[in-house]
Every structure is written in structure tokens, then in C-alpha cells.
C-alpha positions in Angstrom: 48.0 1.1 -79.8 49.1 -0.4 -83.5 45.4 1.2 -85.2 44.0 4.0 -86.5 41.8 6.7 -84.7 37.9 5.1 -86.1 36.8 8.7 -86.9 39.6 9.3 -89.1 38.9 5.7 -90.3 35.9 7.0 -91.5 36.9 10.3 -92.7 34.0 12.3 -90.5 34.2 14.6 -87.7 33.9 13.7 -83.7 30.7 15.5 -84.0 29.2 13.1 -87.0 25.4 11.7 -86.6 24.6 8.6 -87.3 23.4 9.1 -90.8 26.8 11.0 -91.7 28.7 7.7 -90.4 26.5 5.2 -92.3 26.9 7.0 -95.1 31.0 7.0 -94.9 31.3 3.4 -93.9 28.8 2.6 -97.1 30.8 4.4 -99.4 34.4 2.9 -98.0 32.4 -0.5 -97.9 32.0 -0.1 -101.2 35.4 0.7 -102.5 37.7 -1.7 -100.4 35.2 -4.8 -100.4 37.2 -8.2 -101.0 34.7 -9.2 -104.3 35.6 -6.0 -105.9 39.6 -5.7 -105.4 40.4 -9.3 -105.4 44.3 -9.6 -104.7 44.1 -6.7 -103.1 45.6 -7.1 -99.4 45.3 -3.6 -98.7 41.8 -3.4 -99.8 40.8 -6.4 -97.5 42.8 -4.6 -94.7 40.7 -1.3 -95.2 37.6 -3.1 -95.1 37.4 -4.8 -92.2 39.3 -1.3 -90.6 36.1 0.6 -91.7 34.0 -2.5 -90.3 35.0 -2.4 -87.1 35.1 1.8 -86.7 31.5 1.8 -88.3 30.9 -1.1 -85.6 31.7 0.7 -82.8 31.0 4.8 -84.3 27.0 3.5 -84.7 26.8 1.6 -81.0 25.3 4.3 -78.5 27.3 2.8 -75.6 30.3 1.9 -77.2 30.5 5.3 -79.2 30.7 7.7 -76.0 33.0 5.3 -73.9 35.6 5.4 -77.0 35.4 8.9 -77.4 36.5 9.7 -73.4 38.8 6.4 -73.1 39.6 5.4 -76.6 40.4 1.7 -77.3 41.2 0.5 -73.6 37.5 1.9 -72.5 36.0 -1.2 -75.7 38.3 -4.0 -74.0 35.9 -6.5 -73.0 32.8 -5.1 -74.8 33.7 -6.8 -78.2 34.3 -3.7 -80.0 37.9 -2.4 -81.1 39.4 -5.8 -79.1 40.0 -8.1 -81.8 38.6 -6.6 -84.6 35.2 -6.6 -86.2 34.5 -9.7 -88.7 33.0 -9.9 -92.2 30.1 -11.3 -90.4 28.7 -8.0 -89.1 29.0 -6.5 -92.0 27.0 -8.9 -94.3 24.1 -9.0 -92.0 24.1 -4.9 -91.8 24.5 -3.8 -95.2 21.1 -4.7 -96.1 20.1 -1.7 -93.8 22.9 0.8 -95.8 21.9 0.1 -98.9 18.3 0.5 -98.8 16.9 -2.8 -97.6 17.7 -4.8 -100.8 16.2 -8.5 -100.8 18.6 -10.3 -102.4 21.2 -10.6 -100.0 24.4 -9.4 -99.4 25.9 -10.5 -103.0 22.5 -9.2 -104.7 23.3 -5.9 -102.8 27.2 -5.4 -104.8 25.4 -6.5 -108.5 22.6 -3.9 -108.1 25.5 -1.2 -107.8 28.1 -2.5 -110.0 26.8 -4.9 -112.3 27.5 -8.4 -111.2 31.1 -10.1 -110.4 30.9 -10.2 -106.8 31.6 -14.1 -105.8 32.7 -14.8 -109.9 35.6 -16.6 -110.5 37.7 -13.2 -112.3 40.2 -12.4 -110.0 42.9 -9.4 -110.4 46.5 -9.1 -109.3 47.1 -7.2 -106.0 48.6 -3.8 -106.8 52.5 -3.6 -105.6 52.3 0.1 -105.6 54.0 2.1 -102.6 51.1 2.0 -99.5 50.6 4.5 -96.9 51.1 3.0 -93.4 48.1 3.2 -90.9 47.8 6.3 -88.7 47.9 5.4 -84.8 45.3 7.3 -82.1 47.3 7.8 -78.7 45.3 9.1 -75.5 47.0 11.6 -73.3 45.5 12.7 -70.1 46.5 16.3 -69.1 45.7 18.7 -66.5 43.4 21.5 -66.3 46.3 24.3 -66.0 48.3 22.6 -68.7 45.5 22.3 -71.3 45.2 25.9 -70.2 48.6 27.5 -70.2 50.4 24.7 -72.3 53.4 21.9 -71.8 55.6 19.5 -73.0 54.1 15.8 -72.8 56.7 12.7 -73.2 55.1 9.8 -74.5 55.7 6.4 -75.3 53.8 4.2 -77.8 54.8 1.4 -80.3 54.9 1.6 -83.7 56.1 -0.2 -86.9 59.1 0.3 -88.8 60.9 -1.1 -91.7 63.3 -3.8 -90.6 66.3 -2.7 -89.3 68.6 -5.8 -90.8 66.3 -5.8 -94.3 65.9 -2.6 -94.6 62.2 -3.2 -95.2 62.7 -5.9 -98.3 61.6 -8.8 -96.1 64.2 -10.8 -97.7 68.0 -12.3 -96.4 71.3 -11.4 -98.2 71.0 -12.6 -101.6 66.9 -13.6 -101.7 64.9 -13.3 -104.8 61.1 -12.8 -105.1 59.2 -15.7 -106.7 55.5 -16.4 -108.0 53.9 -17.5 -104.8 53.0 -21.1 -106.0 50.2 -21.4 -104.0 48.0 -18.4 -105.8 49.9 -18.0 -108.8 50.5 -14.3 -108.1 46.9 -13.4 -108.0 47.2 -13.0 -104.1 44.1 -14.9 -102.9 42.3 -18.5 -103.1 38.8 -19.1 -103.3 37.0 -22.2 -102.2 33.7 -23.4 -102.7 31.4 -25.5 -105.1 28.8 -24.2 -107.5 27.5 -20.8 -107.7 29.3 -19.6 -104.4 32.8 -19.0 -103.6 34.7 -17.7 -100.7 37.3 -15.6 -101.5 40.5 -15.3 -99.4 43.9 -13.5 -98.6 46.5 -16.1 -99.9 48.2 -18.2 -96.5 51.5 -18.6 -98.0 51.6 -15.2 -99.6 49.9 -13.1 -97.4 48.0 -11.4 -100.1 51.2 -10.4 -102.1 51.5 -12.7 -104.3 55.0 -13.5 -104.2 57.1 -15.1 -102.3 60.8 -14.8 -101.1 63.0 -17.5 -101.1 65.4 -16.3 -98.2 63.4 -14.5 -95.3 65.0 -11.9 -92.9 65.2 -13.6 -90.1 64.6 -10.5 -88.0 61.3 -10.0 -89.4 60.4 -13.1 -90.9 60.0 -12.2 -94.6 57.7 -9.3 -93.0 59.9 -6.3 -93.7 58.7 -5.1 -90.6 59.9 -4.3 -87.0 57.4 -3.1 -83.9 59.2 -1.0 -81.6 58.9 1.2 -78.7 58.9 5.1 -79.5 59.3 7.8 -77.3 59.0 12.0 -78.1 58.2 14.9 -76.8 55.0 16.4 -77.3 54.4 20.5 -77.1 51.1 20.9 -76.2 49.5 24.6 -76.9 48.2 27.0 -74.9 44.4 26.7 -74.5 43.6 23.1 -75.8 40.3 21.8 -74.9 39.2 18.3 -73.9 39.0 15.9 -77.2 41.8 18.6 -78.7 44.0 16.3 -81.8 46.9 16.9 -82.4 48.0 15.3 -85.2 51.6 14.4 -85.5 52.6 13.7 -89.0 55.1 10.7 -90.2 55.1 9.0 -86.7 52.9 6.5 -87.4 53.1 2.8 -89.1 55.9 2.6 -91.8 54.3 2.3 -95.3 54.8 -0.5 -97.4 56.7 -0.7 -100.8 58.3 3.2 -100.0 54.7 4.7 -99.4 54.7 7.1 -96.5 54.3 6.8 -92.7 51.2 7.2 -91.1 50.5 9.9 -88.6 50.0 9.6 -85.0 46.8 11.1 -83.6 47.5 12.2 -80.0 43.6 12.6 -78.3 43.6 15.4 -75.3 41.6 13.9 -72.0 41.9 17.3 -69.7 41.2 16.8 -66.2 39.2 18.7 -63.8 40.0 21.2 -61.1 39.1 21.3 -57.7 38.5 25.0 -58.0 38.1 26.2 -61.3 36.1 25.4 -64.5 35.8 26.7 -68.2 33.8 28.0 -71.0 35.6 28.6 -73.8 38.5 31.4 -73.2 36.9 32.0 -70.1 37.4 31.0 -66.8 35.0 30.7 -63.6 35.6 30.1 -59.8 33.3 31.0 -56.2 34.5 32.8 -53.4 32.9 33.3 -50.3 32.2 36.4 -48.0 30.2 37.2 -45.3 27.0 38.8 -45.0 28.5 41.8 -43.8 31.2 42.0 -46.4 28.5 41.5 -49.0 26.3 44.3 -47.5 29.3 47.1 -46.5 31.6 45.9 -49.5 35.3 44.6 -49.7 38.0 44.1 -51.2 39.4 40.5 -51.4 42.3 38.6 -52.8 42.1 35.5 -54.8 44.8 32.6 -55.9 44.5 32.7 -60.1 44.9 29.9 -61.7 48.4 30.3 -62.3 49.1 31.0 -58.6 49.5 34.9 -58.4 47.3 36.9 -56.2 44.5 39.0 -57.4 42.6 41.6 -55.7 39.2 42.6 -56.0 36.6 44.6 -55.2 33.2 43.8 -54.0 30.7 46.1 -54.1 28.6 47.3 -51.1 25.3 45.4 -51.5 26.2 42.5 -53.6 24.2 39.8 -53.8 24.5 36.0 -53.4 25.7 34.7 -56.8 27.0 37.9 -58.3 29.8 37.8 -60.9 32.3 39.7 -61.2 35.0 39.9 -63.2 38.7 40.1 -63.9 39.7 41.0 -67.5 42.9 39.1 -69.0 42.9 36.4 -66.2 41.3 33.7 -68.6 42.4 31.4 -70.9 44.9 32.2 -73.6 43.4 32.8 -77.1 44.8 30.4 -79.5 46.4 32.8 -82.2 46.4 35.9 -80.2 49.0 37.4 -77.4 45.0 38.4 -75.7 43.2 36.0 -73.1 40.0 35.6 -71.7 38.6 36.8 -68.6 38.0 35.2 -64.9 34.7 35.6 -62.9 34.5 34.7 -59.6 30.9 34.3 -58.6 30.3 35.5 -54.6 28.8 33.3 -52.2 27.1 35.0 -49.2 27.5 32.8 -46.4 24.9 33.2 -42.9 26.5 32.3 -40.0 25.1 29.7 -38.5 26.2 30.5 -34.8 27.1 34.2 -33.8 27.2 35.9 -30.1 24.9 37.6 -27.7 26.1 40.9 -28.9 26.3 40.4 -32.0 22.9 39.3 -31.7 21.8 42.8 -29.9 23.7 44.6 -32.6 21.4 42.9 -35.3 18.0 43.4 -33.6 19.2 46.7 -33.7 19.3 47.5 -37.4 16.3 45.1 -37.8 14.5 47.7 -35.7 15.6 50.7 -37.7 15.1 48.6 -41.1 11.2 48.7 -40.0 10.8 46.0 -42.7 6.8 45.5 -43.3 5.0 43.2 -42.0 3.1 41.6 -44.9 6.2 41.5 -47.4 4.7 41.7 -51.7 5.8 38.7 -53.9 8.8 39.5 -56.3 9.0 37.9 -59.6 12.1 35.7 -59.9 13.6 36.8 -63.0 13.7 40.3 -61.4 16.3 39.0 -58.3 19.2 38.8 -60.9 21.9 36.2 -60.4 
């Protein structure tokens, strides 16, 4: 639950082609890489973030199962599990940037000039940090996406230490150099021309150190706990609707704001009724001879009140008719849309001696011809 919705990851739209997404991934790829903000925990922590969203945003399967089941639908499928490695994005950014031959350190010099893999390093900035947004799925139904609710939901989320206060450190603890990187954050290791460069094990990236941990959190400054709220959802949400909640995401780090919480809409279908847009659509059936002499019936709305109406003498199989204001609210407006109910003509299957005489009857007086003229399709109508 503890990560970030991929598309905001990326900064694009639900509806983003491929080419958009390569694009944002390239350009984040660019700014947060390791080589160019050495020290920079953050950085690294936005990099492999983008890695793994462009990872599973450019996949064809693993793209449309996230988008109807979010990250429990990749479990299994090695996307959005564990989180993508460095690995698959060395190997693909020879495709984002153009197909350059000299590798992936080759690729980083042609656009900035060289110092990718050097041995110049830069202190990690302890600037305040915003905390990471969180995507939370919530399944509704049909009537509620249409009418509107309330939605509790529970999720976990970090928070600054309750016992710290957020500092990470005991009573009395002091910050220190970390001794191991000498406050640049990260080591590197390697012989020759290349270098690895890594987040700092004792410091975490930080590049200090304190010299009394909170025992709650473990020098962390951080707490994971359970959250619950109440959600209003609108009238006349739609299936993939966001609603983004603001502040009640991860805690930021060094007094930076809270991340959001995304709550993604999954609306369920109904047995009887579907939509398009503000507008809503169900069948009723009648019988031949309602259809022919005309009715008037009475329907169940959505919201459970009855609803008469009339049906024309003559109407055909698959008419529409409809019923103004009995749609879906529109969002903004005290107006809805409309309901159609499409008539379905049913032919017994079975029916009695008399009614049988009763039929032959009006056949008789119909006098229909014997050698009936084709009819054009598009001229039966619905």
C-alpha cells in the first residue's frame, strides 16, 4: 500500500501512449540518476520509483491489469512486487535515448558532458522532502458511483515517530559525521576506470549519524501505522474516477510535507442497468400484443421508485424510449441525465387453440402478399 500511484510517478495521464511515457520516464531518468546526484538518497529513491512505474506503464499485459486491480493484480508477475532494479534500466536506456553505442555510461556524457562513474561526489541535500503519495483501490457499486456515499477505509501509512517526534534520535542524541562516508552519503567500489556508486550502509544516504537512536523507530524518525477515514464519494463518479486526498499520505522528511493519498474508483456492474456518460440504459419486455395495441408500463429506477410509461401502439423490437431526469447526476449541476429503456418484444412460444383461431383471423384480414419485397436494413430502425 506504502507507494505511489505509477502514473502520477510519471507525471502523465491514465490515457498516456507509450511514447508520452518513455518520454517522462527519460526525462525523470535523467534528473534523479545516482551518477548525477551522488549523496542524494532521495534522488536514488526517485529513480528506481520511476524505474519500476516506467517498467510496468510500457508492459502491454502488466499495464491494463494495474490499471483495473492496481498493485495486488502485478503480485507474482515481477512488476510493482519488489521493485524494479537498476538492471532494467541500464539495458533499456539505449532504446530512450536514441540507440547510443557506447553504453549506458556513454549515454549520460553525451548529454551532460562526462562525470557519470568519476570519482567527484556531492553531499546529499538535507533540505525538507515531500513524503511519497500512496494509490488506494476502492471497489464501489454501480448506484453509489451513481448517486454518491461515504466509503471508510483503512490503509497504512508513515508517520513521524511518535516518541522522537520525527528526529530519529533518543533524549539527549547528537548528529555526527557518519564515519563510514564522511558525510558525502554514499561509497563507491571498484578498480580502474569503473566505479559503483552506492547509498551509504551505515548512514543510509544521510550522511550522518546519531549517536542515541529512538528506540521506537530505530534512528528512522519514522512510525508505519494503520489509518482509517471516511471517504465522501460524489455523485456521478465513473470507473478509474481519483480522488485525490491531500496530506494523507507518507510523512515528509526534514519538515517537508505529506504526501497525498490517491483513492482509484473500481465501479461494479449491475444486473440490470448500464451507463454512458450521464445517461442511463435498461430493457423491458412486452408482449407482442402490448407492442402492437400500446401500453403503459411501470418500471423499478435505479434508485428504487416506480416509473410509468407509455408505449406506443406499434412499437417495434428494440425501441428506446425515454425518461428525462432519471439519469445520472451531472457533476456541477442540480440537472441529471436521462434513462432509456429499450423494449423487447417477446413471441410466445406456446399459446392456446383459441388464441390460435383468433390469430388466423387477423392473418386473414392482414391479406399479407405472397411474394414479400426485400427491405433495406438501415430502413427497419432500431
Amino acid at each position: 500500500m506504502a507507494k505511489r500511484d505509477y502514473y502520477e510517478v510519471l507525471g502523465i495521464d491514465k490515457s498516456a501512449d507509450k511514447e508520452t511515457i518513455k518520454k517522462a520516464y527519460r526525462k525523470l531518468a535523467v534528473k534523479y540518476h545516482p551518477d548525477r546526484n551522488p549523496g542524494n538518497k532521495e534522488a536514488e529513491d526517485k529513480f528506481k520509483e520511476a524505474t519500476e512505474a516506467y517498467e510496468v506503464l510500457s508492459d502491454d499485459q502488466k499495464r491494463p491489469i494495474y490499471d483495473q486491480y492496481g498493485f495486488a493484480g502485478l503480485d507474482g508477475m515481477g512488476g510493482g512486487g519488489g521493485g524494479a532494479q537498476y538492471s532494467h534500466a541500464f539495458h533499456d536506456f539505449s532504446d530512450l535515448f536514441g540507440g547510443a553505442g557506447g553504453g549506458f555510461s556513454d549515454i549520460f556524457d553525451s548529454i551532460f558532458g562526462g562525470g557519470f562513474g568519476s570519482s567527484s561526489s556531492r553531499s546529499r541535500s538535507s533540505g525538507p522532502a515531500a513524503g511519497a503519495s500512496l494509490r488506494y483501490d476502492l471497489h464501489i457499486s454501480f448506484k453509489d458511483a451513481v448517486y454518491g456515499t461515504t466509503a471508510d477505509i483503512h490503509f497504512r501509512h508513515n508517520e513521524a515517530c511518535d516518541i522522537c517526534h520525527g528526529t530519529g534520535g533518543a533524549s539527549g542524541a547528537t548528529k555526527k559525521t557518519c564515519p563510514t562516508c564522511g558525510g558525502v552519503g554514499q561509497v563507491r567500489q571498484g578498480n580502474g576506470f569503473f566505479t559503483i556508486q552506492q547509498t551509504c550502509p551505515t548512514c543510509r544516504g544521510k550522511g550522518t549519524v546519531i549517536d542515541k537512536p529512538c528506540s521506537a523507530c530505530r534512528g528512522t524518525g519514522i512510525q508505519e501505522k494503520n489509518k482509517m477515514m471516511s471517504l465522501k464519494i460524489p455523485s456521478g463518479v465513473d470507473n478509474g474516477k481519483r480522488i485525490v486526498v491531500h496530506g494523507q499520505g507518507d510523512v515528509g522528511e526534514n519538515g517537508g510535507p505529506a504526501g497525498d493519498l490517491v483513492v482509484v474508483l473500481h465501479v461494479d456492474s449491475h444486473q440490470n442497468f448500464e451507463r454512458d456518460g450521464n445517461d442511463l440504459y435498461c430493457a423491458v419486455p412486452v408482449s407482442f400484443t402490448q407492442a402492437i395495441l400500446g401500453c403503459e408500463i411501470q418500471i423499478t429506477s435505479l434508485d428504487g421508485k416506480k416509473v410509468s410509461i407509455k408505449v406506443p401502439d406499434g412499437t417495434v423490437n428494440g425501441k428506446l424510449l425515454r425518461i428525462k431526469g432519471e439519469g445520472v447526476p451531472i457533476s456541477g449541476s442540480s440537472r441529471k441525465g436521462d434513462l432509456y429503456v429499450k423494449i423487447m418484444v417477446q413471441t410466445p412460444s406456446h399459446i392456446s387453440s383459441k388464441q390460435k383461431d383468433l390469430l388466423r383471423q387477423y392473418m386473414e384480414q392482414e391479406n399479407p402478399s405472397t411474394e414479400p419485397n426485400l427491405m433495406n436494413l438501415s430502413k427497419l430502425g432500431n
